[in-house]
N, C-alpha and C positions, 0 to 999 in steps of 0.2 A: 705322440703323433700316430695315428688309427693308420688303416693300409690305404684309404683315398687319399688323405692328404701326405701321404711320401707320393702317391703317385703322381701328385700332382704337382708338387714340389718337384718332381724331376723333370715332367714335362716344361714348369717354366722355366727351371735354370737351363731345360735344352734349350726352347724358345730364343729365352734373354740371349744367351751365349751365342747362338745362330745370325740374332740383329746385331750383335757388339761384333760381334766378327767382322760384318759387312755392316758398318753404317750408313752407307748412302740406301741400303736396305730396308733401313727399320720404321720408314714414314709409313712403307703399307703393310709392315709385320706388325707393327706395335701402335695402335690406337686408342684415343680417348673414351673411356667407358662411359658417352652423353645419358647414360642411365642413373648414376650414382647419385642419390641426393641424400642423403642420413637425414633423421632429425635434428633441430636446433629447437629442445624445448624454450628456451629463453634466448634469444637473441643478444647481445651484446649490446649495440645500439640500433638507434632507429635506422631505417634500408635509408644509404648512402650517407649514413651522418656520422661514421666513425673513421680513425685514420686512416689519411691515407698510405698504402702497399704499394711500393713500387715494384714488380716484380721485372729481372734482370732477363731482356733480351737481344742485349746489346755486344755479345761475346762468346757467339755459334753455338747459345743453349739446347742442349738437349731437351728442355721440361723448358718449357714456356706458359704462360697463362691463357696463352692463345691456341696453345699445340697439349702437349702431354699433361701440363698440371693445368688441364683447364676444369678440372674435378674442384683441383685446392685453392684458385682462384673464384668458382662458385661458390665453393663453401665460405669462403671470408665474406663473397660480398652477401648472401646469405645471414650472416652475423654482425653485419650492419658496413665494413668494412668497405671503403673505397679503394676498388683493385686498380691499376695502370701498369700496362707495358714500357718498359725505360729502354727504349732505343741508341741509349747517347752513351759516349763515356761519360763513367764518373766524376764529378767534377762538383766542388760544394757547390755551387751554383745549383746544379741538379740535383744533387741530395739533399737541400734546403729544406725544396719543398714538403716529404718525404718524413714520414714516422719509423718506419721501416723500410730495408732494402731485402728483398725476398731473391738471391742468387742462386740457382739449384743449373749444376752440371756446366758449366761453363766451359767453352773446348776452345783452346790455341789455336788459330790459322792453320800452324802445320800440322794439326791432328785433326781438322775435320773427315780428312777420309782416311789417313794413315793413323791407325792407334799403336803409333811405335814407339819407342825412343827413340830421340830424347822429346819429351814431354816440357814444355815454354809456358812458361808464365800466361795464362789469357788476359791478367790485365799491366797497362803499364806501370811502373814504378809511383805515377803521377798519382793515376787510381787509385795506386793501395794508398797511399798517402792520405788523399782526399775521403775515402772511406774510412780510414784509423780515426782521422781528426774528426769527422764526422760524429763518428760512433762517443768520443770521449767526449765529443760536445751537448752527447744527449740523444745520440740518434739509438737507434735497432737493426742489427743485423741477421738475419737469416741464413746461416751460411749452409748450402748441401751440396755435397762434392762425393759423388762416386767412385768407384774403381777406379783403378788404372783406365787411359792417360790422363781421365778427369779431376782426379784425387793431386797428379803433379802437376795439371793447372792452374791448379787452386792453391797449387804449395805457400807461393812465398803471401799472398793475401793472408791465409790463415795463421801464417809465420807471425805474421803483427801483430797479431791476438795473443800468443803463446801454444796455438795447436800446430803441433806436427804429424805434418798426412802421412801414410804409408802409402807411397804408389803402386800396390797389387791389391789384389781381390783377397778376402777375407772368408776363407771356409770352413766348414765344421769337421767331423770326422765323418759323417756319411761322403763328402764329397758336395756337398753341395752348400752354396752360399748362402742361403735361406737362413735366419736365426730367427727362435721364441723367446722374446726376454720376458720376462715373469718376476713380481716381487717373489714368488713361494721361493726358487731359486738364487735369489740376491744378484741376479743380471738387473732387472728393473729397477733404479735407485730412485727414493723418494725425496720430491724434491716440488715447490710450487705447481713446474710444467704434468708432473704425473698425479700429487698430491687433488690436484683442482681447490676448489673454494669447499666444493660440497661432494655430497655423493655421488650425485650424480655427472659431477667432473672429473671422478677417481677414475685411474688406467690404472692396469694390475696387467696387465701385457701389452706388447708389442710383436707387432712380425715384422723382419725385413729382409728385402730381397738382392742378395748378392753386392755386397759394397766392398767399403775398404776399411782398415781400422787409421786410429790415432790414438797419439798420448800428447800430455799438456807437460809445457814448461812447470818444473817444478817449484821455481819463484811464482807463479802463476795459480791464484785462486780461483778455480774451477769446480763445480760442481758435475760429477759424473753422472749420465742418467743414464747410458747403453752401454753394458759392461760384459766383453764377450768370453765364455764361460772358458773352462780348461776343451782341448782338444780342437780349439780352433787354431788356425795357422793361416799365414801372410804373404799368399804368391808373389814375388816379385820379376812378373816375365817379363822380356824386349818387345813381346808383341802381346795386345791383348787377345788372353783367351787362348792363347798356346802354352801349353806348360809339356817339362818334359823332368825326367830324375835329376838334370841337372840345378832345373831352375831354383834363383833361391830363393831363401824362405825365412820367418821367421814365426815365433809364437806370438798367438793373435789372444793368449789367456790371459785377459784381464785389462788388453787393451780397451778402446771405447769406439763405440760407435753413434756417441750424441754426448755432448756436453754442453753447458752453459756456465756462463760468466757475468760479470760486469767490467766493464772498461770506461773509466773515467765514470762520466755520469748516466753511458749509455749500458745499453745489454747485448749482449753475443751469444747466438743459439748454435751450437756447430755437429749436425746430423753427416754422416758417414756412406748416408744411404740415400735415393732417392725416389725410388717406385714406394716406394713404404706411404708416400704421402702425394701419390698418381691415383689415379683407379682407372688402369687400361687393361685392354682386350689384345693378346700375345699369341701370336701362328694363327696356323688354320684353323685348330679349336678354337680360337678366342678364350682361352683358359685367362681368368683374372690375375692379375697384378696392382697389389698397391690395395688400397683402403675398400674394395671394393674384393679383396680373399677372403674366404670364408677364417680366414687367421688371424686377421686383421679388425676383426670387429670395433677395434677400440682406438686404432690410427688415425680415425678423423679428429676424435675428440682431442689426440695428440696434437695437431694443427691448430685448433683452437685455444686449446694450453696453452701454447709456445707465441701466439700471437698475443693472449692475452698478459702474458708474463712479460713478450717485449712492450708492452703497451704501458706496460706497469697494471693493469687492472688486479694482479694476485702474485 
C-alpha cells in the first residue's frame, strides 16, 4: 500500500468510525456516490428480464437499494436484473415471489440509535424460519452483516445457515479495518464467485472496509472466499467504536469475511463487510468508500459474481 492510500485508509476508518459512533449522523456524513457506473461489457440479460432481487428494507437497514447501495442496486438492474425494495416481513408468501433476497446491515429496534449491548436479533424467529425453508426450497440468499451491533443482529439468521458472526470489528495490525485480499497472498480463495466464467470475470482482489469476521459450523460445507490474513484481531466492545486495553478480543487469522454455500437446493452468499459493495462519498472530503476506492477496482465485478452464482448462471 503506497503513502496516499494509508492516507486515505485512515481518513475513511476516521470518517466510517465518526458516522458509527453517531448514527442518526451518518445520512449527511455518508452518501450515495450517483457517479459510479463501471462497465458491463455483456450484460447478463435483456434490461428488466432477469430475476428478480429483492433487496431487504424491511429491518432499519443501513444499505438500502434506495439509500447507500443504490450503486449495487444500478449495477444489477444494469445487467438485466429486476431490482425491488421488500418492505414487509419475511414471510414465504413474500419470498415466493423472489430469486434472491439481497439483506445488507440489518439493525434491531433497540440498536437504531444505541449501538450497545445487548445486540437482538432483527428478525423474528418466524422470519428466520421462513427464509431457511425458503433458501432449501431453491431460493438465494445474500446475506451482509457488518460490525458490531450489525453483525449480532444478524447472529441467530446466519446461525441457520452454519455461520457464526463475531459481534466486533475486525482489524489489521496497522489499526485499521481496511483489508486487501489477494489470490498472490492465499486471502482471495478461488471459487465460481472470484473464478468468473472468463477473463474478463476473474477477481484477483478485493478491498474491504472495516467489518467483522466469522467461522462456519464444521458439519457445514462452505466454501471460503475472504480469508483474513495473520495479525488481524476481533474487538469485541459493549459500545461501538470504543475500545479500551480492556476490551476483549480475539484472533481474526484465518477467520472469513465471505463465504458461500449451498443449502438444500438453494445457495447462501455470506460477506462480513458491507461498504465493499456501496460506492459512497464519506465526511467533508467525500473520500470514497466501497466500489468506487481507488482499491476496489474489482468489487463491482464481485457483485455480479455472487448474483450470478446465486442465479446459478456459473
Amino acid at each position: 500500500m503506497n503513502r496516499r492510500a494509508r492516507r486515505m485508509t485512515r481518513a475513511i476508518g476516521y470518517a466510517i468510525g465518526v458516522m458509527m459512533a453517531n448514527p442518526a449522523t451518518a445520512t449527511s456524513q455518508q452518501v450515495a456516490d450517483a457517479s459510479f457506473n463501471p462497465p458491463i461489457a455483456s450484460p447478463e440479460y435483456a434490461e428488466g428480464e432477469g430475476p428478480l432481487v429483492l433487496v431487504d428494507a424491511a429491518h432499519n437497514n443501513f444499505h438500502t437499494a434506495d439509500g447507500r447501495y443504490g450503486a449495487f442496486a444500478r449495477l444489477l438492474r444494469r445487467d438485466g436484473y429486476v431490482v425491488e425494495s421488500n418492505e414487509q416481513p419475511f414471510s414465504g408468501a413474500v419470498l415466493a415471489r423472489a430469486s434472491v433476497l439481497v439483506i445488507a446491515n440489518a439493525i434491531a429496534d433497540e440498536n437504531v440509535q444505541d449501538w450497545v449491548l445487548p445486540t437482538p436479533s432483527a428478525f423474528t424467529d418466524a422470519e428466520i424460519e421462513a427464509v431457511e425453508e425458503w433458501v432449501a426450497g431453491g431460493g438465494a440468499l445474500l446475506l451482509i452483516a457488518d460490525h458490531m451491533p450489525i453483525a449480532g443482529n444478524a447472529e441467530a439468521l446466519a446461525a441457520a445457515f452454519g455461520f457464526r458472526f463475531y459481534n466486533g470489528f475486525a482489524f489489521g495490525e496497522d489499526g485499521s479495518g481496511q483489508a486487501l485480499f489477494s489470490r498472490d497472498l492465499g486471502t482471495l480463495r478461488a471459487h465460481p464467485i472470484t473464478d468468473g466464467r472468463r477473463a474478463g470475470e476473474r477477481v484477483d482482489s478485493v478491498a474491504t472496509f472495516t467489518g467483522q469476521a466469522f467461522r462456519v459450523d464444521q458439519e457445514v460445507e462452505a466454501s471460503p472466499i475472504l480469508v483474513l490474513p495473520e495479525g488481524f484481531t476481533v474487538f469485541l466492545p459493549e459500545v461501538a467504536w470504543e475500545f479500551s486495553d480492556s476490551t476483549p478480543r480475539v484472533s481474526g487469522a484465518h477467520l472469513l469475511q465471505a463465504a458461500a454455500l449451498e443449502h438444500g437446493r438453494g445457495r447462501v452468499a455470506a460477506f462480513g463487510e458491507a461498504a465493499m459493495f456501496s460506492a459512497q462519498l464519506a465526511g467533508p472530503q467525500r473520500e470514497p468508500i466501497g466500489m468506487n476506492h481507488p482499491m476496489a477496482a474489482q468489487n463491482y465485478q464481485v457483485v455480479l459474481n455472487v448474483l450470478h452464482w446465486l442465479t446459478g448462471r456459473l
